[in-house]
MARPA-792578 format. One record per residue: x, y, z of N, C-alpha, C in turn; residue number from 1; residue in three letters. Coordinates in nm, 2 decimals. Each point is the difference from the previous one (the first is absolute). Example, Ala and Ser with C-alpha at 12.3 -4.5 7.8 and 13.67 -1.06 7.14 Angstrom:
2
    n.xx    n.yy    n.zz   ca.xx   ca.yy   ca.zz    c.xx    c.yy    c.zz   nr  rest
    1.32   -0.57    0.78   -0.09    0.12    0.00    0.09    0.12    0.00    1   ALA
   -0.04    0.11   -0.07    0.09    0.11    0.00   -0.08    0.11    0.08    2   SER
# end
This chain:
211
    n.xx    n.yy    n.zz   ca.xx   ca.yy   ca.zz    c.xx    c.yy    c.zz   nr  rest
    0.09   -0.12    0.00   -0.09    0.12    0.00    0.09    0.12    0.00    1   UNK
   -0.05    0.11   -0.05    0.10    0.12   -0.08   -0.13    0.11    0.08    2   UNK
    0.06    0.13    0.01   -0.08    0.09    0.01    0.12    0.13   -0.01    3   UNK
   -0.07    0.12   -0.07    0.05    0.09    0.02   -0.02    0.10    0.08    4   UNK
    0.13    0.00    0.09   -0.02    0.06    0.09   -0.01    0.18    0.01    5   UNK
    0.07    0.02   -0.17   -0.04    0.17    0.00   -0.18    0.06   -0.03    6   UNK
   -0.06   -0.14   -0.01   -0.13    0.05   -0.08   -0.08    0.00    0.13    7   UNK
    0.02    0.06    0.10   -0.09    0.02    0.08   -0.12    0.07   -0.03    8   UNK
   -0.14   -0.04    0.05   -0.09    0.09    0.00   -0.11    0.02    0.04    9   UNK
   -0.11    0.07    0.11   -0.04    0.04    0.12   -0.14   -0.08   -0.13   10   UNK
   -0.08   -0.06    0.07   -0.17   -0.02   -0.06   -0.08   -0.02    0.14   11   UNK
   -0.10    0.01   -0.08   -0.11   -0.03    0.10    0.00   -0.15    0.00   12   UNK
   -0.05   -0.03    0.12   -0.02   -0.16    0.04   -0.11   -0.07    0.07   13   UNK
   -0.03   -0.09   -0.08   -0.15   -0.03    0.05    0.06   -0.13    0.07   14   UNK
    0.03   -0.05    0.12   -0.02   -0.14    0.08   -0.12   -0.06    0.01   15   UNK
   -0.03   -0.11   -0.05   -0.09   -0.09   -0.04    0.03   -0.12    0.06   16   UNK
   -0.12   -0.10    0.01    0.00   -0.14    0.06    0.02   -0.08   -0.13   17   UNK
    0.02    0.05   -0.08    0.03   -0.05   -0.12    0.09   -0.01   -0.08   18   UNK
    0.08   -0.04   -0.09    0.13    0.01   -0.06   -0.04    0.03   -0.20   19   UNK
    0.03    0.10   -0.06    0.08    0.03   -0.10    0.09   -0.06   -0.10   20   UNK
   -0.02   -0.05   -0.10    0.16   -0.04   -0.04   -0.03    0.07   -0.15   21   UNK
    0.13    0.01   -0.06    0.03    0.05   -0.12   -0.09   -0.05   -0.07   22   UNK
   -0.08    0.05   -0.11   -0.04   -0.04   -0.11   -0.14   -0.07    0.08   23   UNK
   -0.05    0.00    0.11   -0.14   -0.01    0.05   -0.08    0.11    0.03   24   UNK
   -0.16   -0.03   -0.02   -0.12    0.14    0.00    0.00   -0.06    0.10   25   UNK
   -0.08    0.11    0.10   -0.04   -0.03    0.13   -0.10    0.13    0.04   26   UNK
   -0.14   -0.05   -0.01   -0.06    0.09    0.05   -0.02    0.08    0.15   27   UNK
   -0.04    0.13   -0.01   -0.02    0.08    0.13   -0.09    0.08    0.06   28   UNK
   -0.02   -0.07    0.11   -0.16    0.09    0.03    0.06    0.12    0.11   29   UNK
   -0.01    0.12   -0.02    0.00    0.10    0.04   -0.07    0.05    0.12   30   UNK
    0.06    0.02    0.13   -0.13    0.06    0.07    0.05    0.08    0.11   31   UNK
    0.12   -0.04    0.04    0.04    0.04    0.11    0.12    0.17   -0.05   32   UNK
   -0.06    0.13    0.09    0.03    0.14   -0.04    0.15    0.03   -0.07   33   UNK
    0.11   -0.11    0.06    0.10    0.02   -0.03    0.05   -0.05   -0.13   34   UNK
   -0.06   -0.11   -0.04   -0.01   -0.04   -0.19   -0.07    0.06   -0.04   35   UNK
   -0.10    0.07    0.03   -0.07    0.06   -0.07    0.10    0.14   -0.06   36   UNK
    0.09    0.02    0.09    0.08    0.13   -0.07    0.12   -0.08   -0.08   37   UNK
    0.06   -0.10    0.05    0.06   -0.05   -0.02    0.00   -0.02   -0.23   38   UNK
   -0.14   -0.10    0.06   -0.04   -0.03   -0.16    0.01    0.13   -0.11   39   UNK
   -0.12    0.10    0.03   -0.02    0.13    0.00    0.15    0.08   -0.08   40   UNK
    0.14   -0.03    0.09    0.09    0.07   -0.04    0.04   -0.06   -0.13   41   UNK
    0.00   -0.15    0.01    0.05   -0.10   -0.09   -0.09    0.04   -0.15   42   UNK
   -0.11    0.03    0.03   -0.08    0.00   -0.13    0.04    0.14   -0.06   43   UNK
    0.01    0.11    0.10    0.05    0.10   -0.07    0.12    0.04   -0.06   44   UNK
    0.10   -0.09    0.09    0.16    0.04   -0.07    0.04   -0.10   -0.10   45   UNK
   -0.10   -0.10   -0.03    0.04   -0.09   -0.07    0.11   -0.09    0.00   46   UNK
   -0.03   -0.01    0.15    0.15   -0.12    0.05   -0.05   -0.08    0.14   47   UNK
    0.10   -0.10   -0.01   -0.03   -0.12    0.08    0.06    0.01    0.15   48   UNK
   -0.09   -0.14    0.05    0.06    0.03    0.18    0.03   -0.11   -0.01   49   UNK
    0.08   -0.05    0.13   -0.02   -0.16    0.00   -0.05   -0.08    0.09   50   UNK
    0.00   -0.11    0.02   -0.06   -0.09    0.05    0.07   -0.14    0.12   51   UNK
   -0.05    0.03    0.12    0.09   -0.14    0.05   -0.06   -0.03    0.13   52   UNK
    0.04   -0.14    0.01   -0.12   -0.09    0.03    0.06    0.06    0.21   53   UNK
   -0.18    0.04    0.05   -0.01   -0.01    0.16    0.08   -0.13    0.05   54   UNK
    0.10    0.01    0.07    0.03   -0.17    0.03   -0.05    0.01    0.15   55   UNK
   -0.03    0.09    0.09   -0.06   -0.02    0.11   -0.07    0.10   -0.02   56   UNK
   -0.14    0.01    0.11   -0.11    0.13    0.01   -0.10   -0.01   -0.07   57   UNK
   -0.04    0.11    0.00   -0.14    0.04   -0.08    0.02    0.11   -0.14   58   UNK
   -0.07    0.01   -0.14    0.05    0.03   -0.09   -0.14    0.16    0.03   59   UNK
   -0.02    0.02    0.10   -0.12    0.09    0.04    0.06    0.08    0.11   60   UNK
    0.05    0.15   -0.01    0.05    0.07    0.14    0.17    0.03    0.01   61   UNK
    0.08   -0.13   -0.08    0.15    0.07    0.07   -0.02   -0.18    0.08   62   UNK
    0.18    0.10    0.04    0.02   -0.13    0.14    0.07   -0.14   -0.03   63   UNK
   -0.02    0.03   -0.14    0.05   -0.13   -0.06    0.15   -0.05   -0.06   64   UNK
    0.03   -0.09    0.01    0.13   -0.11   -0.03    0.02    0.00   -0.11   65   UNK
    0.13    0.06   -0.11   -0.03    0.01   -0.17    0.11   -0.07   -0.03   66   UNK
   -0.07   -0.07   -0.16    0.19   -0.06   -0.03    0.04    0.09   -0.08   67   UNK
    0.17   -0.05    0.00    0.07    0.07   -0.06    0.03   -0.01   -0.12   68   UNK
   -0.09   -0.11   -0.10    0.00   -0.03   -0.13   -0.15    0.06   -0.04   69   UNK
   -0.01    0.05   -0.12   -0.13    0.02    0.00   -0.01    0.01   -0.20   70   UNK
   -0.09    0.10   -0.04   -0.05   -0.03   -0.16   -0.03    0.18    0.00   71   UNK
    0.03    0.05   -0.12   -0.05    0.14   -0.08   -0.13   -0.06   -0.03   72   UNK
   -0.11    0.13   -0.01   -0.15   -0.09   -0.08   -0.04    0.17   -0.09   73   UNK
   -0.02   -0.03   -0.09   -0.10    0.11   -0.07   -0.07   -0.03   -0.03   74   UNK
   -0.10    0.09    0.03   -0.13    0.04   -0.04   -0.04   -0.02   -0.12   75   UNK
   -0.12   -0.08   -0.04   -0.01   -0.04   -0.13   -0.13    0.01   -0.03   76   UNK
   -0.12   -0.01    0.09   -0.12    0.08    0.03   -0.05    0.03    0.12   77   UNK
   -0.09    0.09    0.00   -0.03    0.03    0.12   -0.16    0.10    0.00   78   UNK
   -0.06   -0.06    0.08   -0.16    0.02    0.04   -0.04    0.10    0.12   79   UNK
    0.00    0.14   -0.01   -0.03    0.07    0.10   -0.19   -0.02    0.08   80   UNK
   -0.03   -0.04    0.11   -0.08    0.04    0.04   -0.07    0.13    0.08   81   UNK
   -0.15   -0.04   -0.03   -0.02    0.17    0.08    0.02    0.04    0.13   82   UNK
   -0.02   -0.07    0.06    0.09   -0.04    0.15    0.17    0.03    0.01   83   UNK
    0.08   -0.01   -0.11    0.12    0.04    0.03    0.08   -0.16    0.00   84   UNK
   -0.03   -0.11    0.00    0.05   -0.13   -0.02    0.02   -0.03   -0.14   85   UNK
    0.09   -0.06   -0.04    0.04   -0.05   -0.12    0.02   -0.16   -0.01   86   UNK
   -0.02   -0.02   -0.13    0.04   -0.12   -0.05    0.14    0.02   -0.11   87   UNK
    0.08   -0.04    0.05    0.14    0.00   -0.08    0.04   -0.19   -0.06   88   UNK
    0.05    0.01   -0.11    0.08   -0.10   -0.07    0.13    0.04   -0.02   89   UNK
    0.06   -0.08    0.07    0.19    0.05    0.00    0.09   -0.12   -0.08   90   UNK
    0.04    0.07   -0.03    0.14   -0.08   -0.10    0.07   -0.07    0.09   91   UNK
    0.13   -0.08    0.03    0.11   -0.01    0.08    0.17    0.03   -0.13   92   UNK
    0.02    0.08    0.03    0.09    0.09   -0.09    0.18   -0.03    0.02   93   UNK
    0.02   -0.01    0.12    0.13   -0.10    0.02    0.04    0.01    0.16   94   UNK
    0.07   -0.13   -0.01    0.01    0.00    0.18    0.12    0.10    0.05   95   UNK
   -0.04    0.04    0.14    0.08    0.09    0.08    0.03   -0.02    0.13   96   UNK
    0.09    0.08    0.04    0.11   -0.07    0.14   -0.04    0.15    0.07   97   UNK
   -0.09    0.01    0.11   -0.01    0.12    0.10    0.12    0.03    0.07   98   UNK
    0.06    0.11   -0.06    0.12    0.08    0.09   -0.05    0.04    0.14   99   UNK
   -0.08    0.08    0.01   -0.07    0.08    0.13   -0.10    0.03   -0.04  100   UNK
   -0.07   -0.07    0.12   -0.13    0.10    0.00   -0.05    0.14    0.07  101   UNK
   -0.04    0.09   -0.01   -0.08    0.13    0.01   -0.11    0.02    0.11  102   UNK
   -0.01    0.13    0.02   -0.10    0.00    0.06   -0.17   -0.01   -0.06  103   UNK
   -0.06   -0.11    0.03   -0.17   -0.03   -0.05   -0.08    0.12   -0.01  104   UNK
    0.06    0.15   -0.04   -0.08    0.13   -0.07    0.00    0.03   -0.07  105   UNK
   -0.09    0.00   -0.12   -0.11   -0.05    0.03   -0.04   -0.12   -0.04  106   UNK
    0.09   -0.09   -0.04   -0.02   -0.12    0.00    0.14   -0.07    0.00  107   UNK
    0.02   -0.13    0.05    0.11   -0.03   -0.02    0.08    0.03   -0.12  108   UNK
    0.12    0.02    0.01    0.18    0.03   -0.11    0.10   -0.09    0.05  109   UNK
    0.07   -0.01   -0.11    0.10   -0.10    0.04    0.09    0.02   -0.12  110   UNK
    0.18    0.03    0.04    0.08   -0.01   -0.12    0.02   -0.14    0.00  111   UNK
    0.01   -0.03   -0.13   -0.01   -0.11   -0.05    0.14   -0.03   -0.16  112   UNK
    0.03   -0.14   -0.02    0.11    0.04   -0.12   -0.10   -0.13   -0.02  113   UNK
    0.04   -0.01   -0.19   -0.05   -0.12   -0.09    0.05   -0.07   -0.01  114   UNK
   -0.05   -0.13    0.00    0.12   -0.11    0.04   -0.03   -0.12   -0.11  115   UNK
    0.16   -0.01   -0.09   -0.06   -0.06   -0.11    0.10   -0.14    0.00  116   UNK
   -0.03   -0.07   -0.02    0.02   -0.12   -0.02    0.09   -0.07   -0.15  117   UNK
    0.08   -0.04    0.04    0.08   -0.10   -0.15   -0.04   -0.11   -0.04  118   UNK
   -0.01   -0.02   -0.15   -0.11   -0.13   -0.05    0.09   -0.07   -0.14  119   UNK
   -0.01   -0.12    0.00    0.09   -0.06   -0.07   -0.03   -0.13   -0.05  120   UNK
    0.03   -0.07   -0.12   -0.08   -0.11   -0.06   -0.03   -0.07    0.10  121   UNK
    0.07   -0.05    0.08    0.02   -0.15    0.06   -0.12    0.03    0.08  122   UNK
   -0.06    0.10    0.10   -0.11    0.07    0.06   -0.14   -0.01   -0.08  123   UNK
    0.02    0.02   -0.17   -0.15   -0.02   -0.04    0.00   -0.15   -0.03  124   UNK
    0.13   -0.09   -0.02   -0.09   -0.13    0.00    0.00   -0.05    0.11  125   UNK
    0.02    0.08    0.11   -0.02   -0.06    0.12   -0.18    0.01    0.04  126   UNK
    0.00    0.13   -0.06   -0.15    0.06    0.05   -0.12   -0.08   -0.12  127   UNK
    0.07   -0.01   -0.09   -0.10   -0.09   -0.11   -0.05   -0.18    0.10  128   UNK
    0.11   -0.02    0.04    0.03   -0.14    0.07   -0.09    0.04    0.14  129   UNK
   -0.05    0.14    0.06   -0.08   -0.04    0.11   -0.09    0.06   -0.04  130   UNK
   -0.05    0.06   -0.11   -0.10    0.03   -0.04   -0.13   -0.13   -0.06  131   UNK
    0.12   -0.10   -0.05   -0.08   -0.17   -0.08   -0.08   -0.04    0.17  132   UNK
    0.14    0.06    0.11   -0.07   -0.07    0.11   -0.10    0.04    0.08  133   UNK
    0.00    0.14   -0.02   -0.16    0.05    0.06   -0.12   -0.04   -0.11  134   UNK
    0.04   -0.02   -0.13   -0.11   -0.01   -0.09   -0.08   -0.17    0.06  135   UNK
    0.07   -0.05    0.05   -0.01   -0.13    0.01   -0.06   -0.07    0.14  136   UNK
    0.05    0.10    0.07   -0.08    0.04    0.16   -0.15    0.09   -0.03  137   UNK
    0.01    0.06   -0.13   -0.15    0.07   -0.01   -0.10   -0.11   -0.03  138   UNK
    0.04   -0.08   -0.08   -0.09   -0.11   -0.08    0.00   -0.13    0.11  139   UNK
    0.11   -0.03    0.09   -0.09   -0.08    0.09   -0.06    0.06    0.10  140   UNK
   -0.02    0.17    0.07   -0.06    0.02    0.07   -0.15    0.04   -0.06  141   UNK
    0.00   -0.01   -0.15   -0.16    0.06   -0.02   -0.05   -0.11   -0.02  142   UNK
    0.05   -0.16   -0.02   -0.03   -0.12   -0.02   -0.08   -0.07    0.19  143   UNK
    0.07    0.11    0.06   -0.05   -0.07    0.18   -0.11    0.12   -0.03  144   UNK
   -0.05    0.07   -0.07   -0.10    0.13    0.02    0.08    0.11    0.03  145   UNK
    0.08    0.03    0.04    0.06    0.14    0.01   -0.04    0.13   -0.14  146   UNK
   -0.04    0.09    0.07    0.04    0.13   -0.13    0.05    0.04   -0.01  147   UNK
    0.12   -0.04   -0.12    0.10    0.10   -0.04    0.01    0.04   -0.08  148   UNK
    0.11    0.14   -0.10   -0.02    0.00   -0.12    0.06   -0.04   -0.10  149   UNK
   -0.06   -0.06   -0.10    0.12   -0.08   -0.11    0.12    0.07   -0.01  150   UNK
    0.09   -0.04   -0.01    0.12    0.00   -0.03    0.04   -0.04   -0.12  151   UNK
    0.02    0.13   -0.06    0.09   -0.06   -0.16    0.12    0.05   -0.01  152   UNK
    0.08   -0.10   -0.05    0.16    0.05    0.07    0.04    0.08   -0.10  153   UNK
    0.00   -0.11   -0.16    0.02    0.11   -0.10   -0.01    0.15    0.02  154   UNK
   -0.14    0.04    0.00   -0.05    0.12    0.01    0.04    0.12    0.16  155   UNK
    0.04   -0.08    0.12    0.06    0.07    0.09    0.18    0.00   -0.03  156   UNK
    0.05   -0.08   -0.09    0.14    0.03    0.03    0.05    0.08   -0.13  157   UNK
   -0.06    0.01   -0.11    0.02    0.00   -0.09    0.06    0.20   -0.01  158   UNK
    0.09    0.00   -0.07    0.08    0.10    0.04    0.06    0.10    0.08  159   UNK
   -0.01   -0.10    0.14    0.02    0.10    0.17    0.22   -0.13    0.03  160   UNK
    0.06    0.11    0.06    0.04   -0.01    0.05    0.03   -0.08    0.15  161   UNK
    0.05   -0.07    0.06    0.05   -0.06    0.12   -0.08    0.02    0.11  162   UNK
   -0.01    0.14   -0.01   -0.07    0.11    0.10   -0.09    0.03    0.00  163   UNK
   -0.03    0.03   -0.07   -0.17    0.00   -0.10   -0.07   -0.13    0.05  164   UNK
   -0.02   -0.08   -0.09    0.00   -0.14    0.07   -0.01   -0.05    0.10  165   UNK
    0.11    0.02    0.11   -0.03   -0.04    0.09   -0.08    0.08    0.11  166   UNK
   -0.02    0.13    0.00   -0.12    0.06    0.03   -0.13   -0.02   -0.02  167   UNK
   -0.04   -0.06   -0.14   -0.09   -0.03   -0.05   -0.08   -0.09    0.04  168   UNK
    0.07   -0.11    0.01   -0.01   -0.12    0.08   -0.06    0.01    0.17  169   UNK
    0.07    0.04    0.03    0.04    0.07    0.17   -0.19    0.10   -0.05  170   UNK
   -0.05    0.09   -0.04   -0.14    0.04    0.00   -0.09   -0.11   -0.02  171   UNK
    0.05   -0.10   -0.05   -0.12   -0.08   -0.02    0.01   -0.12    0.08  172   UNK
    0.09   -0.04    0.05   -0.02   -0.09    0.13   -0.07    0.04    0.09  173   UNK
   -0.09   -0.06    0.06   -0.06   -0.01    0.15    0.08    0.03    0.11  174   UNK
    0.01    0.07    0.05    0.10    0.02    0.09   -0.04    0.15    0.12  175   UNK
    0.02   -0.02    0.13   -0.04    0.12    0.09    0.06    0.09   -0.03  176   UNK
    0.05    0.13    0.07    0.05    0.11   -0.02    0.13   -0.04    0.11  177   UNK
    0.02   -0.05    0.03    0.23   -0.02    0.08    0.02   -0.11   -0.09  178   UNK
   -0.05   -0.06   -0.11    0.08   -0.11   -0.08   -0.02    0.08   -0.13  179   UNK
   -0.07    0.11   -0.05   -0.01    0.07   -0.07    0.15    0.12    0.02  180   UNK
   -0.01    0.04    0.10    0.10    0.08    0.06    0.13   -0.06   -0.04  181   UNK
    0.05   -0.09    0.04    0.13   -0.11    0.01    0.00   -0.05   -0.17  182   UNK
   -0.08    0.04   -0.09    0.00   -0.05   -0.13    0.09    0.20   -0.06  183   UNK
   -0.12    0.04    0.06    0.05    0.16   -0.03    0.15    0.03    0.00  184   UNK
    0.01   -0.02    0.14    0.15    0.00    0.08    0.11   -0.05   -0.04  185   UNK
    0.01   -0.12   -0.07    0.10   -0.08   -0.09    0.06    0.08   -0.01  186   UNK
    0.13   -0.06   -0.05    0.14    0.13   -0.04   -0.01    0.01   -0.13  187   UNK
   -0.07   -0.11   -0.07    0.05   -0.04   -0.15   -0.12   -0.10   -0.02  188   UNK
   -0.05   -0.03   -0.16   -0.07   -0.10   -0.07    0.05   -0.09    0.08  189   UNK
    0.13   -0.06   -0.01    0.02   -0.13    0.06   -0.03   -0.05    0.12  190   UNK
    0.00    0.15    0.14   -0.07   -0.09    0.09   -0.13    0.05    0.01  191   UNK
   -0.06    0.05   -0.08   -0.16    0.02    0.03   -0.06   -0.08   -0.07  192   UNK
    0.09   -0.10   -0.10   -0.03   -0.14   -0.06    0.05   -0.10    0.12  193   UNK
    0.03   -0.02    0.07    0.02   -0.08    0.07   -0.10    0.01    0.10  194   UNK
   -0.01    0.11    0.09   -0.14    0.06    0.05   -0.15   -0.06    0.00  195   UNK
    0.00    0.02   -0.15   -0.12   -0.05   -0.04   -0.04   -0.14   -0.01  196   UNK
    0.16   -0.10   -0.07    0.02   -0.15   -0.01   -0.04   -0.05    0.16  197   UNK
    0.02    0.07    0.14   -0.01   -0.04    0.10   -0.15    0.01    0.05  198   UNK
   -0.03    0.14   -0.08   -0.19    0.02    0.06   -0.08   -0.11   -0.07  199   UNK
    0.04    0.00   -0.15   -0.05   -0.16   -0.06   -0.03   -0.13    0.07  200   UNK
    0.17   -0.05    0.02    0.00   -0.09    0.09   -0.11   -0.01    0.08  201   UNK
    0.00    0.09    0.12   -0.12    0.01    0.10   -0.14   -0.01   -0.06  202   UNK
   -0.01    0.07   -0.11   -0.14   -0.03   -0.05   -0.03   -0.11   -0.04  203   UNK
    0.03   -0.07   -0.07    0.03   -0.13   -0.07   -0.03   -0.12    0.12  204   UNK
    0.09    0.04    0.10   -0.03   -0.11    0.11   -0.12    0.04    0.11  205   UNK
   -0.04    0.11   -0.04   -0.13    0.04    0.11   -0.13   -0.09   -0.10  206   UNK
    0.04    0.05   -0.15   -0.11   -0.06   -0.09   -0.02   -0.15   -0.01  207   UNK
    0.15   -0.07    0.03    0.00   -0.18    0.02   -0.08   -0.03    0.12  208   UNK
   -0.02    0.10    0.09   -0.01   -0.07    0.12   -0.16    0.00    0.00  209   UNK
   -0.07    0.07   -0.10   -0.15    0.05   -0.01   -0.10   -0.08   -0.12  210   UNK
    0.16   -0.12   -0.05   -0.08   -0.03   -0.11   -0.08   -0.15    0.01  211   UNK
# end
């Protein structure tokens, strides 16, 4: 994992019980005064805040436990109501490493640098090789009834990178928000491919044990 450490830069920050990753939508329901300016600024300056997952507390008030890996998200629509609450659709734009955080006026800030990752053949046929294997954990879990969504590998791998890919993946596995985190967190494709090869595992053997 690489980051540049001259590219600092102060954003607004939404902490969520939820996790972000590159190249994933994630919708947002708006309600509490301090997103509401928060969003508000975003929609007007035409720039992004980012995102990172509550790991202790409440995502309502402050007070709360933040990681220090988190996701950029832009705004990609957004729904004003007459009440002042919004419905936002966010991008996840690329992962970032919280330098310091700010004081929460008027909404949380935090400097933050982009943190970009190195990707290389041996990583996409690694990710192609656990991509056959989630496709294959999808089809026996919709075979026991489970709902999941098809998986076509062609069509998810097909001209993405290491990185790409293996984020891609990592959105569409089943998974809580701290194994979501820990996929985020990886230093590199390689171990957020291995990450995932391990949450599989677990699935796989929770799914044997139900069949």
């Amino acid at each position: 994992m690489t980051s540049d450490s001259q590219a600092v830069q102060k954003v607004p920050m939404f902490p969520l019980g939820v996790v972000l990753l590159p190249g994933s939508i994630l919708p947002l329901h708006i309600f509490e005064d301090r997103y509401k300016r928060l969003s508000q600024h975003c929609i007007e300056s035409q720039s992004q805040f980012g995102v990172v997952l509550i790991e202790r507390g409440q995502e309502v008030g402050g007070g709360d436990e933040r990681a220090s890996i988190g996701c950029l998200a832009e705004i990609i629509q957004s729904d004003l109501m007459p009440d002042g609450r919004s419905n936002l659709l966010v991008l996840g734009t690329s992962k970032i490493g919280v330098q310091e955080w700010h004081l929460d006026a008027p909404y949380p800030i935090a400097s933050v640098v982009e943190v970009h990752e190195a990707s290389d053949d041996t990583s996409i046929l690694r990710g192609r090789k656990v991509l056959r294997q989630f496709s294959n954990f999808v089809q026996k879990a919709k075979l026991s009834g489970y709902e999941l969504p098809e998986i076509d590998e062609d069509a998810m791998a097909i001209g993405l990178e290491a990185t790409e890919l293996s984020y891609r993946i990592a959105d569409l596995l089943p998974a809580g928000p701290f194994d979501r985190q820990r996929m985020l967190a990886a230093s590199g494709s390689e171990e957020r491919l291995t990450v995932i090869e391990d949450h599989l595992e677990g699935l796989e053997e929770i799914l044997d044990t139900r069949r």
